[in-house]
C-alpha positions, 0 to 999 in steps of 0.5 A, a space after each residue: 557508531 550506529 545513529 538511533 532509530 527514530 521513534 516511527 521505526 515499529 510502525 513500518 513492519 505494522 503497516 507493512 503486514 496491514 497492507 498485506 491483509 487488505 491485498 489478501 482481503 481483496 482476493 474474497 471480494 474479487 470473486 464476486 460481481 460487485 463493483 462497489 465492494 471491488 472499488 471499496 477494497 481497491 480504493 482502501 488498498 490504493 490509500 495503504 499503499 500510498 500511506 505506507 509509500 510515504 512512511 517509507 519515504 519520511 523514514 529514508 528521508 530521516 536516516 538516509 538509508 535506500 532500503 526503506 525508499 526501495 519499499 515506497 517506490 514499490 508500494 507507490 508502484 502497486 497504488 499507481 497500479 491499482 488506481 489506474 487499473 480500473 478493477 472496481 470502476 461499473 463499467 469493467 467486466 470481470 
């Protein structure tokens, strides 16, 4: 018999498609010579990342199923990644 799925399970595809827009949205800022916005996003895409890390972790966590801790160590992978990239820090050039 099939357990229930816990009552945070809509969220997971909601935050999901947010950090795939914010990803996309850095796309537009990258283009340009301001590192203040290119940190901004990045910073912003680095927190999506993390929060949706965690989601997916709470969510295997509570059912037991690896699927959703293949997509949070993913994301942790990008929020690493984009942390220590150092896109959005003065002194890169672009």
């Amino acid at each position: 018999m099939e357990e229930p799925r816990p009552s945070n399970a809509p969220w997971i595809p909601i935050i999901g498609v947010v950090v795939a827009v914010a990803g996309l949205a850095t796309i537009g800022v990258h283009a340009t010579y301001s590192p203040e916005g290119r940190a901004a996003i990045d910073g912003l895409l680095v927190a999506l990342c993390l929060g949706g890390a965690a989601l997916g972790f709470t969510r295997y966590r509570s059912t037991g199923d690896s699927s959703p801790l293949f997509v949070a160590a993913g994301l942790a992978v990008i929020a690493i990644q984009g942390a220590f990239e150092g896109r959005g820090s003065s002194t890169s050039r672009v």
